[in-house]
N, C-alpha and C positions, 0 to 999 in steps of 0.2 A: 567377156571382153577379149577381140584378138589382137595381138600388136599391131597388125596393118592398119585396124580401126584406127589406133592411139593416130597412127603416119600421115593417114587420110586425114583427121580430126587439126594437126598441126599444119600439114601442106593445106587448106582450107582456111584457117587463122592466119597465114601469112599470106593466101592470094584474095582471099574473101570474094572469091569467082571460083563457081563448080565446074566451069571449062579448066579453065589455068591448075585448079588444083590436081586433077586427072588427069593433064598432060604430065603435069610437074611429076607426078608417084607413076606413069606410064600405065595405067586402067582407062577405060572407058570411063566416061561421066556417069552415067548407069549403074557401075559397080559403086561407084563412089557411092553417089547419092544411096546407096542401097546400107552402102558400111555404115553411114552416117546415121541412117534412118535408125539401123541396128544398133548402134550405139545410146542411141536417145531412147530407144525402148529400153537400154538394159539399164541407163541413167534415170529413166522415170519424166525426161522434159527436154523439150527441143533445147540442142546448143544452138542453133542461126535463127535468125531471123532470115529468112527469104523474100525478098524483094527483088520487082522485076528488073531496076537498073543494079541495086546494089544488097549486097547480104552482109549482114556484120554478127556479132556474136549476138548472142544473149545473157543474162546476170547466172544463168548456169553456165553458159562455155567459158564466159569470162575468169568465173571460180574453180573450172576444171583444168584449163587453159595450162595453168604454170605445175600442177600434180601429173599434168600428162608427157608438159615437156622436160620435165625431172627422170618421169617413166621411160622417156625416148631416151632421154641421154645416157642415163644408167646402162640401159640394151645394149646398148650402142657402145657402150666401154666394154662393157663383159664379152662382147662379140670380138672386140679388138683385141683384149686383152685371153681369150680363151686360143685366137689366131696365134695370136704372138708367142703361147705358150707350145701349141702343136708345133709352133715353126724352131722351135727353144732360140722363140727372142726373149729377150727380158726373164729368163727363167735362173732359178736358184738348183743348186743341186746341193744336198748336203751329206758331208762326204765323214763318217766317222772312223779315223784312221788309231789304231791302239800306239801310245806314249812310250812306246818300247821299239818301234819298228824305225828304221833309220830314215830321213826324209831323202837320202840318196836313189832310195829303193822306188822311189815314188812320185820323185821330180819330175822326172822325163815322161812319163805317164798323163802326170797332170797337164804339163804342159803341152804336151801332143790336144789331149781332150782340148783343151781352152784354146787353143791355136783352130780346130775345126769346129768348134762350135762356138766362136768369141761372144753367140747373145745368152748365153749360160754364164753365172755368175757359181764359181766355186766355193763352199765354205767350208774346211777343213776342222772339223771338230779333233781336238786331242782327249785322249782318255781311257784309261787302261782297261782290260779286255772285257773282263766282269760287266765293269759298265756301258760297257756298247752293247751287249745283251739288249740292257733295261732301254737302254737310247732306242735302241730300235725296236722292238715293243711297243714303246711309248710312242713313237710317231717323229721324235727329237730328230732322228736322220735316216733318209731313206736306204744308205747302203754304210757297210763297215770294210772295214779291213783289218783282221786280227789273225790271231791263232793263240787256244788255248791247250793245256795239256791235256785234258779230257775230251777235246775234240770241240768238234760244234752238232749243238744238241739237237734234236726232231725238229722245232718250232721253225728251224731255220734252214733257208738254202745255202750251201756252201758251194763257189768252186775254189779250189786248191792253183795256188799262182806261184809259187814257190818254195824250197822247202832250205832252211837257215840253222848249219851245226851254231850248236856252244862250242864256246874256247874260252880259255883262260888268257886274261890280258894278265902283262907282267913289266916292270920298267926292265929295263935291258939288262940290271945289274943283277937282277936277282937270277937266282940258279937255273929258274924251268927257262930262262932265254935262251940258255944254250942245248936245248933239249929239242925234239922232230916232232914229240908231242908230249901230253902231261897225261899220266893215267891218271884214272879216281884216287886210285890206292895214295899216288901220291901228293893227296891234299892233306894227308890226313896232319894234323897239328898247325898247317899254316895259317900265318898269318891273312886274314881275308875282310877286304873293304866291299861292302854292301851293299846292291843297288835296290833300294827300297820297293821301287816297282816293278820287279821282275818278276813275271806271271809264272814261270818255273821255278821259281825259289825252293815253296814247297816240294813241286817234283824231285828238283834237285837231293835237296836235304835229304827227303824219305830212302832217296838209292844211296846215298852216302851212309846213312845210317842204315841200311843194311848190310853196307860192308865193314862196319863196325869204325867208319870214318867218322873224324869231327875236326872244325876248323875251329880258327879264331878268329873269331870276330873282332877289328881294331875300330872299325870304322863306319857308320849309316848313312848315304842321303838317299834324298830320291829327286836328283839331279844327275844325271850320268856325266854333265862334263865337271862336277866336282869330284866323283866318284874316279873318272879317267886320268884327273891332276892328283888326287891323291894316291893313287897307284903307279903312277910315272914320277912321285917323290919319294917310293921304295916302301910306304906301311904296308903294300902285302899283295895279294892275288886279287884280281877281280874273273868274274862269269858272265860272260855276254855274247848275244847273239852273234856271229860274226859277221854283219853287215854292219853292227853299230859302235864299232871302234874306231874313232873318228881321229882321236888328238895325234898330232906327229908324236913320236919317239915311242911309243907301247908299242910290246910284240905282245904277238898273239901265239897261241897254239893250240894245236885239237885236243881239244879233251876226249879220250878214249878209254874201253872197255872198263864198260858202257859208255858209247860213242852218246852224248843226248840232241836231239834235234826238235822243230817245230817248224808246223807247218801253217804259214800265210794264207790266208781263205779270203775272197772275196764275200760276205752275207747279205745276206736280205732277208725279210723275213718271209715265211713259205706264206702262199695261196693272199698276201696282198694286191692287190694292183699296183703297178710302176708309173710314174710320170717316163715321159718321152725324152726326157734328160737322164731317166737312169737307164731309160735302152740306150742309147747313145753310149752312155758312159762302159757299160756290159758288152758294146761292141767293141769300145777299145780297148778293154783289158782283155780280152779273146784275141784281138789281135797284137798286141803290146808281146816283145821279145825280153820273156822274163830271166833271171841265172840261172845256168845251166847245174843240172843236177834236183829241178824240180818236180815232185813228183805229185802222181797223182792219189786222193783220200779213197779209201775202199767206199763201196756202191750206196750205203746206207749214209754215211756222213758225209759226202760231196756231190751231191745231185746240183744238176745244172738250174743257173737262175733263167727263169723265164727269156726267152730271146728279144733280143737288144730292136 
């Protein structure tokens, strides 16, 4: 059975003339009559009755009639709907961005994308790095935006969009404010409030404790703007990314020797196929003017995602 039949079969039922129905689909009557024929052999019994003034169904067309125009319609939406996806009308893109990255870094990005493609619907999944792995894997979102300390692994494409020192935030009053920067060396016994989801914590820790550093711990969330009020009320030091110190009155300062950094990667996962909303969306982070001082992942872990 081919879909033109089902077309033939319908425009026939509404004109119940083999002229009208072959002008109405633009065939000859000939063809028509031919699809018709073929269809009643593939069904096993005539759908018309043919008569010389008039033709009307039969107890088989009548019983195909409403399973064939269900058949049309269904086509007929997935056509529309397969259209409007190539065109990215009505299309979804889903965007898993890691819960530690500042949505400063990311506003203007999005908002460009959604500004030239307004029939793409943005959905911004939040969730820390580990997990966007699994999410994309799983099928949960077709692009990430992270960076973890161990890089990004085989299974996945990365391009490199930015590259974000650590600093130590500080209320004004405590010591390192009046300081150009903060060595490691001198963390060592301070007072330190905790940002629960900090994907370098571990990193962190391991190089402190190889310099035979250790902090105090005063304090845990894993909310950073409680995290940012308790440290601007004076319990102690905090480590963060320096894009994502947000609250007025925190100073900052670089943490050095060993200066720690991470780098922002765009992922996908390697050798999937992309919907046409995630080429879009890979055209404008390629062209999106990222902060200056970004750099690029050596040859093995930042291979470019398939082009946009």
């Amino acid at each position: 059975m081919e879909f033109y039949q089902v077309k033939y079969f319908l425009a026939l039922c509404e004109t119940l003339n083999f002229t009208r129905a072959a002008e109405k689909c633009n065939v000859s009557q000939p063809s028509l009559t031919r699809a018709i024929q073929g269809l009643e052999g593939e069904l096993g019994g005539p759908l018309f009755h043919r008569e010389r003034q008039r033709t009307h169904l039969t107890e088989l067309g009548r019983l195909m009639q409403p399973y064939f125009t269900q058949m049309y319609e269904q086509s007929q939406a997935a056509r529309t709907l397969a259209k409007s996806f190539v065109k990215l009308e009505d299309a979804t893109l889903k965007i898993g961005v890691m819960c530690t990255i500042s949505p400063a870094m990311l506003w203007e990005l999005i908002a460009l994308f959604q500004e030239r493609h307004p029939g793409v619907e943005v959905e911004v999944l939040d969730s820390a790095g580990h997990a966007l792995n699994d999410m994309l894997l799983a099928g949960d979102i077709e692009v990430a935006i992270y960076g973890l300390p161990e890089g990004i692994d085989e299974r996945f494409h990365a391009m490199a969009l930015f590259r974000e020192r650590f600093v130590i935030a500080v209320a004004p009053t405590h010591r390192f404010a009046t300081q150009d920067a903060v060595y490691c060396k001198d963390l060592h016994q301070e007072r330190y409030v905790n940002r629960a989801n900090c994907e370098f914590l571990l990193h962190a820790r391991n190089i402190l404790r190889e310099m035979g550093v250790q902090v105090n711990m005063v304090l845990r969330s894993d909310r950073d703007d409680w995290v940012q009020a308790m440290i601007l009320a004076g319990l102690g030091f905090g480590f963060f990314p320096e894009y994502c110190v947000t609250m007025p009155g925190l100073v900052t300062k670089p943490l050095i020797e060993p200066e720690i950094t991470r780098t922002i990667c765009l992922v996908s996962v390697r050798g999937r196929p992309h919907s046409p909303a995630v080429g879009a969306f890979v055209r404008q982070v390629r062209s999106h003017s990222w902060p200056e001082g970004g750099i690029s992942l050596p040859p093995k872990a930042a291979e470019r995602l398939p082009p946009g």
